[in-house]
Backbone bond lengths (Angstrom), bond angles and torsions (degrees), N, CA, C in turn:
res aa  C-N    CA-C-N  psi(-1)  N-CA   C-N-CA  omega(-1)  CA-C   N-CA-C  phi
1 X - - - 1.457 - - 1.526 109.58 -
2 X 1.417 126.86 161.37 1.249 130.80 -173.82 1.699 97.19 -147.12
3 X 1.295 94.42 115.33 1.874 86.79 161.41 1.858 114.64 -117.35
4 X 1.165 99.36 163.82 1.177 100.31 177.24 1.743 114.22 -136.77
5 X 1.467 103.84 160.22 1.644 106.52 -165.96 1.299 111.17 -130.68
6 X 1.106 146.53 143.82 1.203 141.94 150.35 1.447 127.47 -144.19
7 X 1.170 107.96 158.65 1.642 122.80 -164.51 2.037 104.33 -121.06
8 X 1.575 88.44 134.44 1.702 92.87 -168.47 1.484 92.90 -135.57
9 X 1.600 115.38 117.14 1.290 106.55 145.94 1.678 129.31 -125.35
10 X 1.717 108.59 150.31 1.437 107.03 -151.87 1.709 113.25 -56.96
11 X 0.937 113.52 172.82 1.928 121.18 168.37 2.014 90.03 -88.47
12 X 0.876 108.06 -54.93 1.295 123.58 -165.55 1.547 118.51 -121.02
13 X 1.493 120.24 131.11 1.354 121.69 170.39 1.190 115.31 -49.72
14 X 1.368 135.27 -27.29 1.377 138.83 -134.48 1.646 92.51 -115.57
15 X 1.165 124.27 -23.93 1.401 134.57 169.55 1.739 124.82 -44.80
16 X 1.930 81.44 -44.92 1.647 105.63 168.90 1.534 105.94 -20.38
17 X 1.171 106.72 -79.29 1.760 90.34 -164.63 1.478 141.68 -82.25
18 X 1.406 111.59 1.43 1.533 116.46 139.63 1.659 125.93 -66.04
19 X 1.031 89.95 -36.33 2.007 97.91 -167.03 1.627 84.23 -68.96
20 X 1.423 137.85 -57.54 1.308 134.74 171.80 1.256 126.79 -37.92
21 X 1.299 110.70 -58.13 1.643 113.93 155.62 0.669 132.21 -27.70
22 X 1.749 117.96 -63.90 1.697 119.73 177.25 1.527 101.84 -85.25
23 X 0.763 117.16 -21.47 1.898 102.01 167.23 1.255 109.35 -50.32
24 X 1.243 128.47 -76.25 1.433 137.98 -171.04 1.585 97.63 -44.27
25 X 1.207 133.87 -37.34 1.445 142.94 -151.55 1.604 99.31 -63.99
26 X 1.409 102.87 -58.69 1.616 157.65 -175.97 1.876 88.26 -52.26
27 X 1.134 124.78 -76.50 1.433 148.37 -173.71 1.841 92.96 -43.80
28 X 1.314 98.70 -75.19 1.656 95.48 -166.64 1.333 110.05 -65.78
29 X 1.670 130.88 -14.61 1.472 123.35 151.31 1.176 114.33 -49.05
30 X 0.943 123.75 -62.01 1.640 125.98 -166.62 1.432 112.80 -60.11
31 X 1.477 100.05 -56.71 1.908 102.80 -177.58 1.937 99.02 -52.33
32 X 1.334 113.72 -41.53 1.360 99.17 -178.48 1.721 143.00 -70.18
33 X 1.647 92.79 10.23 1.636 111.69 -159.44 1.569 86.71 -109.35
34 X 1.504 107.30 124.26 1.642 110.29 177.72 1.774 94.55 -78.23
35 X 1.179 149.66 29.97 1.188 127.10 135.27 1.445 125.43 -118.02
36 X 1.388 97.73 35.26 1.632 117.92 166.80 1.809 115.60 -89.71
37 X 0.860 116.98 100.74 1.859 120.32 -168.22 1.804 84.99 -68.91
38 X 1.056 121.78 -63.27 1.473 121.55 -141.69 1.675 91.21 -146.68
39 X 1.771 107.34 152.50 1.531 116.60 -177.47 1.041 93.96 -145.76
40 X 1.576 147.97 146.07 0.736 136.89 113.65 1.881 127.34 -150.83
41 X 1.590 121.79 174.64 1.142 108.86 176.59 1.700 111.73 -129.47
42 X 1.118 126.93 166.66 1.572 116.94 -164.57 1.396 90.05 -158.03
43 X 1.570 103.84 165.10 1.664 118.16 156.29 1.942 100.81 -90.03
44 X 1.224 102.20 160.14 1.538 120.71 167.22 1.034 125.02 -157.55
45 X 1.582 148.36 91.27 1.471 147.43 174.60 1.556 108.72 70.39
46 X 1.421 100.63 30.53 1.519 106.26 168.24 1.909 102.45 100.84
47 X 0.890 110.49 -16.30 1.674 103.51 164.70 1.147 150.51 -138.30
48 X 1.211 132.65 130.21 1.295 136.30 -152.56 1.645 124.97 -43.62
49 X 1.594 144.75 127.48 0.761 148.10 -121.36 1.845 99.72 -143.01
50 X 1.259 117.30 150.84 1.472 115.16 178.81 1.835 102.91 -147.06
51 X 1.068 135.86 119.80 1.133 136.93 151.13 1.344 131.45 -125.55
52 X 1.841 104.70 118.19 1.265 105.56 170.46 1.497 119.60 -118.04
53 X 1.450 129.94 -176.93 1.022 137.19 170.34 1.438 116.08 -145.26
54 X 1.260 130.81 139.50 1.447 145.69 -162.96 1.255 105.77 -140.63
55 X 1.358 115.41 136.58 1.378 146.17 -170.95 2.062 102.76 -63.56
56 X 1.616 99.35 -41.37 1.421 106.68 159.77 1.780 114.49 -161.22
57 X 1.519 117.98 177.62 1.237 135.98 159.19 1.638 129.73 -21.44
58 X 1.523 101.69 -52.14 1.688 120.58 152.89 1.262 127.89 -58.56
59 X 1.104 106.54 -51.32 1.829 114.09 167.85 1.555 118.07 -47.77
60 X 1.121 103.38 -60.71 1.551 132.11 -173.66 1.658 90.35 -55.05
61 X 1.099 138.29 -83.39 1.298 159.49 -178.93 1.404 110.43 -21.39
62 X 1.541 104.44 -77.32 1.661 116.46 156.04 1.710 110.53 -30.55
63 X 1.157 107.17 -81.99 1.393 87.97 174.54 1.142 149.41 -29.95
64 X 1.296 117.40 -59.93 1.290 137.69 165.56 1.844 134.63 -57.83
65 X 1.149 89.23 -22.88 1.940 99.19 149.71 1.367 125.32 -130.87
66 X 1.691 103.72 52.99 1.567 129.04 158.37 1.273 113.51 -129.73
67 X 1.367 108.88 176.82 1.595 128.03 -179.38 1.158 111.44 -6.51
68 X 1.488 124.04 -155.65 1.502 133.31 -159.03 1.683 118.44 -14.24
69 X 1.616 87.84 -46.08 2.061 102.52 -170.62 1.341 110.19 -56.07
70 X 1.993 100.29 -37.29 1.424 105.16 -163.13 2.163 106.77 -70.86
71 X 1.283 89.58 -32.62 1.634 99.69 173.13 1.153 116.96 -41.58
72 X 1.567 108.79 -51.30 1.795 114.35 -146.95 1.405 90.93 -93.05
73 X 1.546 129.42 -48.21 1.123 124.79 157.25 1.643 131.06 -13.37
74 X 1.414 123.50 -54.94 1.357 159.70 166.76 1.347 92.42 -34.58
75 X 1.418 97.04 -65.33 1.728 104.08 -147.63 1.004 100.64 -91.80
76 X 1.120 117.17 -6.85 2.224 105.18 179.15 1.324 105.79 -70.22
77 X 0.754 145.56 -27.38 1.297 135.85 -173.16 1.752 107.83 -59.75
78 X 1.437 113.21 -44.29 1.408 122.56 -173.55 1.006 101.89 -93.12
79 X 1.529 148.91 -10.58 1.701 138.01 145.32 0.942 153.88 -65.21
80 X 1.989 91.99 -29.34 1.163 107.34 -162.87 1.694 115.74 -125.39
81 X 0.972 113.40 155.60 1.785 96.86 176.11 1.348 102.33 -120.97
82 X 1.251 125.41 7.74 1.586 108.51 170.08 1.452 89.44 -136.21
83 X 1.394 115.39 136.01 1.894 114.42 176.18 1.609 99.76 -151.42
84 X 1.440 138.41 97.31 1.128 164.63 163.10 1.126 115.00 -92.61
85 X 1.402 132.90 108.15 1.121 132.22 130.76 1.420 139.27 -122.11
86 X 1.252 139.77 130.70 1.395 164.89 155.50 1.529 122.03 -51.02
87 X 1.724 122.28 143.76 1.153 116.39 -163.33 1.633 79.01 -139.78
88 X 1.299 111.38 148.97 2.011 121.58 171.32 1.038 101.01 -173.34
89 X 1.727 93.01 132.58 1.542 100.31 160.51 1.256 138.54 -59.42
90 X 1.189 140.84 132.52 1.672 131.54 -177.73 1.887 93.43 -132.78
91 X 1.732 82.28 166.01 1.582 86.27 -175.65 1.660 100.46 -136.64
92 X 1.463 103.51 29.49 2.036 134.94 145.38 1.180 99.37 176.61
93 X 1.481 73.01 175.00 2.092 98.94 -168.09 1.615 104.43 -56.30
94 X 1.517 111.50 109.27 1.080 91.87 150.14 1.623 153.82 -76.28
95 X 1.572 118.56 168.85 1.662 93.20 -178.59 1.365 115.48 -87.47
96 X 1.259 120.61 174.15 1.366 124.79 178.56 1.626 127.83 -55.15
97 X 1.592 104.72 -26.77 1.394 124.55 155.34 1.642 122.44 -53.86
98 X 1.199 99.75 -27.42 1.910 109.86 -172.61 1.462 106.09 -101.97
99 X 1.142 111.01 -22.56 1.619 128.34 -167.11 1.664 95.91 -77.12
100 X 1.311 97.99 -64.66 1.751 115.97 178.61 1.141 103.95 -41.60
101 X 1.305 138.42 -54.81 1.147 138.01 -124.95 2.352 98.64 -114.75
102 X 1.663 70.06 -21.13 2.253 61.73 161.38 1.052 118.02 -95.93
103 X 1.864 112.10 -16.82 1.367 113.45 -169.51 1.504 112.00 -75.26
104 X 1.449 103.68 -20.15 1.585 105.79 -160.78 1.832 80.44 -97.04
105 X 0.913 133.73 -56.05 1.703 109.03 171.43 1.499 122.35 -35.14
106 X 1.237 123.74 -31.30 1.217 145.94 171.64 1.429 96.93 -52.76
107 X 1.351 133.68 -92.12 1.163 159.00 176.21 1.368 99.46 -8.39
108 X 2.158 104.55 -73.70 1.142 111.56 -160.99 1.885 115.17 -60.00
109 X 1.784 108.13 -27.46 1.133 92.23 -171.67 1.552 134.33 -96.68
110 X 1.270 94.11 26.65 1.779 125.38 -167.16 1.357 84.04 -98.00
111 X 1.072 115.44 -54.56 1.878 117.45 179.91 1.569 134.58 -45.27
């Protein structure tokens, strides 16, 4: 399995409700792909949050340069000023506590 995480924060408040839009867009792709284990999106310390999990590498991939994902993807760049995401193997879903906590190692060691 492979999940992946990422952390988005806006350029602009006012951005809020497109970047939401295609999030959710993004969200019901994934929940609808039978090699999606787990979807989800959250707030965290002020910024928006994405966790998925995939059965494998291909799955994950496919997804992620198609429909809705491929949109919001696009547009982060012009919404957002912080856009991080992280890829790790797991062998189950992790929780959002474990997720957080590689991403922000992630973070720190890019730094």
């Amino acid at each position: 399995m492979l999940a992946a995480i990422g952390g988005v924060s806006l350029r602009r408040w006012y951005y809020g409700p497109e970047l939401f839009w295609r999030a959710r867009q993004a969200l019901l792709q994934a929940r609808g792909d039978p090699l999606c284990l787990e979807a989800q999106v959250f707030l965290h310390q002020g910024m928006f949050f994405s966790l998925s999990v995939w059965e494998d590498v291909e799955a994950m991939l496919t997804f992620a340069q198609s429909g809705p994902h491929r949109c919001v993807v696009d547009a982060a760049s012009r919404l957002a000023k912080t856009y991080e995401f992280h890829h790790f193997p797991c062998i189950a879903v992790p929780s959002r506590d474990q997720a957080l906590k590689v991403w922000a190692q992630c973070v720190r060691d890019q730094q």
